[in-house]
Structure formats: C-alpha cells, structure tokens
PDB file of N, CA, C and O in Angstrom:
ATOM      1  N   UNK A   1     -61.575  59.391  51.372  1.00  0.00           N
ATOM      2  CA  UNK A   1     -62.173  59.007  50.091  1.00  0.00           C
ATOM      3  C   UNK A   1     -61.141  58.182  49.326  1.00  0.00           C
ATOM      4  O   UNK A   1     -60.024  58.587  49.002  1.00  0.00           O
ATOM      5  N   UNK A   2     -61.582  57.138  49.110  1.00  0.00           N
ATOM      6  CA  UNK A   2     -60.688  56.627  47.997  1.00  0.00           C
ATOM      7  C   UNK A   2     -60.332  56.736  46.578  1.00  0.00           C
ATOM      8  O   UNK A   2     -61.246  56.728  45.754  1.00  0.00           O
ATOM      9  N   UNK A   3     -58.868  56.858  46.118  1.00  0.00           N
ATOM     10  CA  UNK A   3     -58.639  57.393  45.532  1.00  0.00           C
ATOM     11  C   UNK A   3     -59.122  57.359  43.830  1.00  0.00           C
ATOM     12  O   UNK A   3     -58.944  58.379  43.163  1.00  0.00           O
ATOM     13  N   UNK A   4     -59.734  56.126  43.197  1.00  0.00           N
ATOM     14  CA  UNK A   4     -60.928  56.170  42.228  1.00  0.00           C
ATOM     15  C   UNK A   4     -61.558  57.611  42.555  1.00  0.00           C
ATOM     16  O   UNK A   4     -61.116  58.699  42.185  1.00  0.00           O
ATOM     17  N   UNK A   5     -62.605  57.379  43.275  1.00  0.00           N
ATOM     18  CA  UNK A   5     -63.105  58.514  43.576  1.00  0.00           C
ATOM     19  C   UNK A   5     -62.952  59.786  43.444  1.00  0.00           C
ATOM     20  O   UNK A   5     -63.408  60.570  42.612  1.00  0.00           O
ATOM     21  N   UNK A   6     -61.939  59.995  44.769  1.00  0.00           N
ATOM     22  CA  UNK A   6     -61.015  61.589  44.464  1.00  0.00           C
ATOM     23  C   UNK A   6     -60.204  62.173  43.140  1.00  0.00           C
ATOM     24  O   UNK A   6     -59.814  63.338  43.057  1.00  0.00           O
ATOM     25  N   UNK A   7     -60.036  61.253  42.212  1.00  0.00           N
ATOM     26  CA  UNK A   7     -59.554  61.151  41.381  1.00  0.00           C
ATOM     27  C   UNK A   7     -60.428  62.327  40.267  1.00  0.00           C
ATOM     28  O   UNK A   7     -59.905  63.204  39.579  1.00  0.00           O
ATOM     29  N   UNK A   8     -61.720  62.023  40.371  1.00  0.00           N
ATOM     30  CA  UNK A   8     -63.100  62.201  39.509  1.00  0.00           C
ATOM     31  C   UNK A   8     -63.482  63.487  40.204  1.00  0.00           C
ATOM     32  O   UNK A   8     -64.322  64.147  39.595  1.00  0.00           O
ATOM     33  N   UNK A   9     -62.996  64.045  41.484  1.00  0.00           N
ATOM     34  CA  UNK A   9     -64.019  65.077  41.929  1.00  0.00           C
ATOM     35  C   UNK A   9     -62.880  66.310  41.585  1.00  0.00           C
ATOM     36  O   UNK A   9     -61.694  66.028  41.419  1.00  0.00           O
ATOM     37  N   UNK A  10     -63.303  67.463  41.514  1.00  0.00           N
ATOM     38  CA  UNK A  10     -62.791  69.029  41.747  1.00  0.00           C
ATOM     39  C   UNK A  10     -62.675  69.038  43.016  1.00  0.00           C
ATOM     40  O   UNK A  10     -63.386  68.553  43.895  1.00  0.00           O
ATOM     41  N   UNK A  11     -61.280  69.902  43.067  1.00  0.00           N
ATOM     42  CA  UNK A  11     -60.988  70.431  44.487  1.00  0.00           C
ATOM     43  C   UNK A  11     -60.688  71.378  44.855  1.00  0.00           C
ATOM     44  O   UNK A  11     -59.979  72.044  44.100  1.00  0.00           O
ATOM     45  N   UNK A  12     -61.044  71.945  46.168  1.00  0.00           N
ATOM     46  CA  UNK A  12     -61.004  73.278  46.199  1.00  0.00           C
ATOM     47  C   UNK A  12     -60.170  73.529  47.450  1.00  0.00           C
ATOM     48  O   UNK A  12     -60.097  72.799  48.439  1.00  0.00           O
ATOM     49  N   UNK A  13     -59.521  74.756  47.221  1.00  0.00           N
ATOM     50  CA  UNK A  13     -58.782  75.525  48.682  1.00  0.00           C
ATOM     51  C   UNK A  13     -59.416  76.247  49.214  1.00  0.00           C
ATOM     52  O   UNK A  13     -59.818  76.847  48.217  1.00  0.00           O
ATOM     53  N   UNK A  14     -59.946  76.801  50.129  1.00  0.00           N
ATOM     54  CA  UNK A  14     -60.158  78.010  50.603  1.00  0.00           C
ATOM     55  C   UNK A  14     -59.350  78.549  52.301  1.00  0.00           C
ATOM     56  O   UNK A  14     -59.065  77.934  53.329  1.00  0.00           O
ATOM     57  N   UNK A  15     -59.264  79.523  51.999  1.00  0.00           N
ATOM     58  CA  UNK A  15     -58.460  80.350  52.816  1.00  0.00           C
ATOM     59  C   UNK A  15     -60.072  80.960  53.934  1.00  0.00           C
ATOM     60  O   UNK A  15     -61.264  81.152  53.697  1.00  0.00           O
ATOM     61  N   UNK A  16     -59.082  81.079  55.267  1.00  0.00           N
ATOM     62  CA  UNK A  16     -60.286  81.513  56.327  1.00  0.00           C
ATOM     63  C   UNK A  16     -60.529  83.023  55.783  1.00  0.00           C
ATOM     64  O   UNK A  16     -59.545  83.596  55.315  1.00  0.00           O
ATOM     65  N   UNK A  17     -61.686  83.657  55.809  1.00  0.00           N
ATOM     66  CA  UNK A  17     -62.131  84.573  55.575  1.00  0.00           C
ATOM     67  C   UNK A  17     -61.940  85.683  57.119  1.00  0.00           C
ATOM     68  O   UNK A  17     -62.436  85.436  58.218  1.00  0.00           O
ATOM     69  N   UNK A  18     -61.047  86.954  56.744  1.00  0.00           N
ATOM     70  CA  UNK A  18     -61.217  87.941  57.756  1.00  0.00           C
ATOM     71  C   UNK A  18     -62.597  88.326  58.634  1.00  0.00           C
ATOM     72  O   UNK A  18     -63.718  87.980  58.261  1.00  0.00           O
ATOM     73  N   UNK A  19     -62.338  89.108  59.880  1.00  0.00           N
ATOM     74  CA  UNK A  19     -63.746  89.223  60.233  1.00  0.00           C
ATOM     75  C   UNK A  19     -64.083  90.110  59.952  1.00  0.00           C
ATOM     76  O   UNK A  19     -65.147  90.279  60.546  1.00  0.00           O
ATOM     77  N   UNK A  20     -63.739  91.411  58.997  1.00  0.00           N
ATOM     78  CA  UNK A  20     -64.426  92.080  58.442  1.00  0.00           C
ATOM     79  C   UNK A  20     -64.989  91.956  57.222  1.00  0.00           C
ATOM     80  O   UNK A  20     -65.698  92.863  56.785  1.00  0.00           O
ATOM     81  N   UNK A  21     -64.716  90.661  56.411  1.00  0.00           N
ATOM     82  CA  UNK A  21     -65.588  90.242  55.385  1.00  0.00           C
ATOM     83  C   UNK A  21     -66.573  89.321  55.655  1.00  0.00           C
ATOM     84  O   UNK A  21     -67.421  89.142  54.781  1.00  0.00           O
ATOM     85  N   UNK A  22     -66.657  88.539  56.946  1.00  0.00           N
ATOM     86  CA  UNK A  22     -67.575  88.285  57.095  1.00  0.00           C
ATOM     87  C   UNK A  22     -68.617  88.325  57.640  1.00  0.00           C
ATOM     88  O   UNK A  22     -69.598  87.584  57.704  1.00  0.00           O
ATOM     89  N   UNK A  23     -68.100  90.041  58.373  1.00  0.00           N
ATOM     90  CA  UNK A  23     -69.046  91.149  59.283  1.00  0.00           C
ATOM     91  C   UNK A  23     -69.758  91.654  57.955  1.00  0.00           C
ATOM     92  O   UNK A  23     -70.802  91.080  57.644  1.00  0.00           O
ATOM     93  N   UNK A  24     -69.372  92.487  57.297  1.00  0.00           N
ATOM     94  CA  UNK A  24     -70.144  93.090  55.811  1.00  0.00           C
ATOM     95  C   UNK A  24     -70.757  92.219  55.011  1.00  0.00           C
ATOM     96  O   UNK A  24     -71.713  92.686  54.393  1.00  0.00           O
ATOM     97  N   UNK A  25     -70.365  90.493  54.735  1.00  0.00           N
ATOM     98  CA  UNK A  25     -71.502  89.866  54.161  1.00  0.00           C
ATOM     99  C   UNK A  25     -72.653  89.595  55.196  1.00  0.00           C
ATOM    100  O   UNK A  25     -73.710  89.803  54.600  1.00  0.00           O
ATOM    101  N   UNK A  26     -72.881  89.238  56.427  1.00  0.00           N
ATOM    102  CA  UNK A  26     -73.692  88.967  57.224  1.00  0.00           C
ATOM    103  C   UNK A  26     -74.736  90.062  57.268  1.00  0.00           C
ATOM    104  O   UNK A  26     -75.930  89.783  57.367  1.00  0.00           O
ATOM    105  N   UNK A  27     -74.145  91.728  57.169  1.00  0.00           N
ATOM    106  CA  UNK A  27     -75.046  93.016  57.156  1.00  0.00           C
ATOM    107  C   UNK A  27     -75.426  92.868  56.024  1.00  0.00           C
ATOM    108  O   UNK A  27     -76.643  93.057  56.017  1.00  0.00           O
ATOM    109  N   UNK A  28     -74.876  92.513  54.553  1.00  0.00           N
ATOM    110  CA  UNK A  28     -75.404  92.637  53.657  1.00  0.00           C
ATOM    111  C   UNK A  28     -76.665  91.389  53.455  1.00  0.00           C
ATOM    112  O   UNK A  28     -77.564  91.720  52.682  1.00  0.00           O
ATOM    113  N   UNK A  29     -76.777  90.090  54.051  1.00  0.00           N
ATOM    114  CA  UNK A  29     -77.272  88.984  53.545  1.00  0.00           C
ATOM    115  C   UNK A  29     -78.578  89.754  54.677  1.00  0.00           C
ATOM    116  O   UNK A  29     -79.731  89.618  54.268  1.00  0.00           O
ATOM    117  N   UNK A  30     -78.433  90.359  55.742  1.00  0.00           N
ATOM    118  CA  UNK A  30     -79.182  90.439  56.849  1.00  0.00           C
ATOM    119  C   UNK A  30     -80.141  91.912  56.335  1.00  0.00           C
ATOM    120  O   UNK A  30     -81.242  92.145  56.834  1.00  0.00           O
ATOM    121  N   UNK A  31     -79.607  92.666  55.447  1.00  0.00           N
ATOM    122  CA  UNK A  31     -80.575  93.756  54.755  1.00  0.00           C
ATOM    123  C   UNK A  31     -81.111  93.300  54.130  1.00  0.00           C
ATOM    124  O   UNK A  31     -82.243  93.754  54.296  1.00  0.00           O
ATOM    125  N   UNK A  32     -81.140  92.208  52.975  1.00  0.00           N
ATOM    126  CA  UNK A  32     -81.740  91.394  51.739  1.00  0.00           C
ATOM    127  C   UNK A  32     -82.446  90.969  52.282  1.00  0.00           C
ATOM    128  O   UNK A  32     -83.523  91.199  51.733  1.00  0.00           O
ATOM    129  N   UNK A  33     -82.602  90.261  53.366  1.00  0.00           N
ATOM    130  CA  UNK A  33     -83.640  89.604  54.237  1.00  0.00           C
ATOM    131  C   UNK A  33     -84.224  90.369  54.807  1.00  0.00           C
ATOM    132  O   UNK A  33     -85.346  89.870  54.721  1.00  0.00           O
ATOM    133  N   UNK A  34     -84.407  91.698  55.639  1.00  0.00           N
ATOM    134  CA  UNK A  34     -85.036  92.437  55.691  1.00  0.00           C
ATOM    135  C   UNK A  34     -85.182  91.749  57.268  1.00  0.00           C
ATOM    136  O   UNK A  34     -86.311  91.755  57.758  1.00  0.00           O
ATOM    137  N   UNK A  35     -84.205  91.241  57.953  1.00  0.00           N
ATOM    138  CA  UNK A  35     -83.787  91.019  59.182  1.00  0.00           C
ATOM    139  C   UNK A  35     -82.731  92.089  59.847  1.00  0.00           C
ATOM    140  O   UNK A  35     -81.857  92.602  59.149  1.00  0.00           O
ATOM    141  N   UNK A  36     -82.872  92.386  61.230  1.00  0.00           N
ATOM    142  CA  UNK A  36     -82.303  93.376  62.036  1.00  0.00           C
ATOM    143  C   UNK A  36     -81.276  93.002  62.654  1.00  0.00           C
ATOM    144  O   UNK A  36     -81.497  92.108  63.471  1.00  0.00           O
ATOM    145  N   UNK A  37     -80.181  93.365  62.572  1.00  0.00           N
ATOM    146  CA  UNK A  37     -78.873  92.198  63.697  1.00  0.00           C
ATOM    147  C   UNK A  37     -78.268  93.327  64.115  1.00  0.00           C
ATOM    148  O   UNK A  37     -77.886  94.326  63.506  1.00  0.00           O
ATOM    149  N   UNK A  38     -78.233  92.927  65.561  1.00  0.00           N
ATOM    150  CA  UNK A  38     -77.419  94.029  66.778  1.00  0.00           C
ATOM    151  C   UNK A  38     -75.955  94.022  66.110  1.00  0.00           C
ATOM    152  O   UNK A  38     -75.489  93.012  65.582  1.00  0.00           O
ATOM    153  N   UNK A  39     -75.320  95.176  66.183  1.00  0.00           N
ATOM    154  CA  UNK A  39     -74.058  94.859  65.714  1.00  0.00           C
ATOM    155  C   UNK A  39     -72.931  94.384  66.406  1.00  0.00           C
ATOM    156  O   UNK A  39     -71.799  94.265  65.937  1.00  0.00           O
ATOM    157  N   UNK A  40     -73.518  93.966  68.217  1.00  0.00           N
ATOM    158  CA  UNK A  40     -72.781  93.422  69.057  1.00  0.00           C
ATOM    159  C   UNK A  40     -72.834  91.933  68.970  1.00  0.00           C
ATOM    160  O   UNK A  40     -72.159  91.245  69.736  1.00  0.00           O
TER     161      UNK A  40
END
C-alpha cells in the first residue's frame, strides 16, 4: 500500500491465538448455532 494511503488507515497487531482458545470459541460459536462438532 502506498504510503498516502497507509498513512490514513488504523493498524492492527495480532498475536496467533492458542489452540485452546480457539478450541472453546469454535464449541462456543458451534452451540449458538445449534450445530454438533466431533471433538476429534
């Protein structure tokens, strides 16, 4: 992106997420939905 541009936008970091936070959001997004997921 050139830098005009980048200049104008927000930026963000993010760090990789563990796999147990993104084992417990997946069960949680997957109960709300009222979808069944093997836990294998």
């Amino acid at each position: 992106i050139i830098e005009p541009l980048a200049s104008r936008c927000a930026k963000f970091r993010f760090k990789p997420l563990s796999q147990e936070i993104m084992s417990s959001r997946i069960q949680y997004i997957c109960q709300e939905e009222g979808l069944i997921l093997d836990p294998d």
